[in-house]
C-alpha positions in Angstrom: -39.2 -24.7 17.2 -40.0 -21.6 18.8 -37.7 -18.7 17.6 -36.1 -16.5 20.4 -36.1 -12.8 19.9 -33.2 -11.0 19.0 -33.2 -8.7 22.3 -33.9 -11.4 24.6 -31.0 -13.9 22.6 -28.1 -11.1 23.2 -28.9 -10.3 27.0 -28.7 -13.8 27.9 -25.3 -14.6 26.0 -22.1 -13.2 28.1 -20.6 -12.1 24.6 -22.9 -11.4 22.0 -20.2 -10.0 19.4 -20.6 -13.2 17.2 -24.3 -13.0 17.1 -23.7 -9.5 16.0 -21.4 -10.6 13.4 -23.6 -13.2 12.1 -26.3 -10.8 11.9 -24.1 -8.6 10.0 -22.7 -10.9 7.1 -25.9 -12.1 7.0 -27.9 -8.4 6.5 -25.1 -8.0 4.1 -26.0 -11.2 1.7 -29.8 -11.0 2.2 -31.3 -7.7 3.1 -32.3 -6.0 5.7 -35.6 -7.2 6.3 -35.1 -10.8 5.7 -32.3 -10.4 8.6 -34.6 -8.7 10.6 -37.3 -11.6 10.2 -34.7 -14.2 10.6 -32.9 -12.7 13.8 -36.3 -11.5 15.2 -35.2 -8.0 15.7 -36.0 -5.1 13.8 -34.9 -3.4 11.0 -33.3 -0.8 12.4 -31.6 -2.7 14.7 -30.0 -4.4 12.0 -29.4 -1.1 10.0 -27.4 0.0 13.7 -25.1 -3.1 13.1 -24.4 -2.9 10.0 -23.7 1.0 10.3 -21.3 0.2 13.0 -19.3 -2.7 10.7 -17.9 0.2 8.6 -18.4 -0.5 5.5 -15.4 -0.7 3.2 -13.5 -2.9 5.0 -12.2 -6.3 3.9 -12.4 -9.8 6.1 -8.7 -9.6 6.5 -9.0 -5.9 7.8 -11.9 -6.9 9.8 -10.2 -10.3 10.9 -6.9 -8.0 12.0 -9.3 -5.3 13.8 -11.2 -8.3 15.8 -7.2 -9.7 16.9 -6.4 -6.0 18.1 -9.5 -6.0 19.8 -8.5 -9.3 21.8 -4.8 -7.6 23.2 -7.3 -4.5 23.8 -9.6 -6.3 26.0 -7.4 -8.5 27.2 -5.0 -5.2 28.7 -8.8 -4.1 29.7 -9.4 -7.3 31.7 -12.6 -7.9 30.1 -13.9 -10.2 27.3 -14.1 -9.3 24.0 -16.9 -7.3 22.9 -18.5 -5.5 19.9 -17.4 -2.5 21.2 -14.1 -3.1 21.8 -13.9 -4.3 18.3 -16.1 -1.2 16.5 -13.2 1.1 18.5 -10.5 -1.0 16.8 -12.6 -0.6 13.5 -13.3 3.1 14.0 -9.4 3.9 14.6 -8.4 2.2 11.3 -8.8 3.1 7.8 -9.3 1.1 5.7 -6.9 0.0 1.9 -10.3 0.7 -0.2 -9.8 4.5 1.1 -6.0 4.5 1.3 -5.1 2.8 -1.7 -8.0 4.6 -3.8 -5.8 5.5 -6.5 -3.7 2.2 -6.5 -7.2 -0.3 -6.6 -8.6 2.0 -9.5 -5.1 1.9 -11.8 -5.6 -1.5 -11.2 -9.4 -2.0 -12.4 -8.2 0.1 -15.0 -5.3 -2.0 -16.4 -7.5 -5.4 -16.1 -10.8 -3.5 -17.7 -9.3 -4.6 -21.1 -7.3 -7.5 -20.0 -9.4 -10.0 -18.3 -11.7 -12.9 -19.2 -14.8 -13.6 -18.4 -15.7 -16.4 -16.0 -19.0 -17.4 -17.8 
C-alpha cells in the first residue's frame, strides 16, 4: 500500500482539521520524527501543529474550544477549520495557567497521601 504524502493528503480533503488533530495526538505519544515518517510530512511541519495546539490545554478544554469553533464557523458560513479552532484556542486560557496555584496545593496535599498504582 503506497503511502500518500502529508501535503498532497490535506489539499485533497475539504477539511483537513482532523488529520491535523490526528497528527497532533499522535506527535504527542510518539515523537516527532516517527509522526513525521508516519504522516509523510516533515518534521517541522509537525513541530508547526503541534506549536499551534497550545500546549497546556486539557481534551475537555480542547473538546469546548473545537464546539466554539463550530457556532464560529457556522455564524462565518464556512466549515469548520483548524483555524477557526487555533483562534478559539488562542482566545482562551487555559485551568493549568489559571488555576496554577489551586493544581499545585493540590499535588501538594496528595504528595504524602496517595498510593502507588504498581
Amino acid at each position: 500500500m503506497a503511502t500518500v504524502a502529508y501535503f498532497d493528503l490535506v489539499r485533497e480533503m475539504e477539511n483537513a482539521f482532523n488529520h491535523r488533530l490526528r497528527l497532533v495526538h499522535s506527535a504527542r505519544r510518539q515523537g516527532l520524527k516517527k509522526t513525521a515518517r508516519e504522516f509523510g510530512t516533515t518534521v517541522g511541519t509537525v513541530r508547526k501543529w503541534l506549536a499551534g495546539a497550545r500546549e497546556g490545554f486539557s481534551g475537555a478544554e480542547i473538546e469546548r474550544a473545537i464546539a466554539s469553533g463550530l457556532y464560529s464557523a457556522f455564524s462565518q458560513k464556512q466549515q469548520l477549520s483548524s483555524d477557526i479552532v487555533l483562534a478559539e484556542l488562542r482566545g482562551t486560557r487555559p485551568l493549568c495557567v489559571t488555576r496554577q496555584e489551586d493544581i499545585g496545593a493540590l499535588r501538594a496535599w496528595a504528595r504524602d497521601r496517595r498510593v502507588r498504582a504498581n
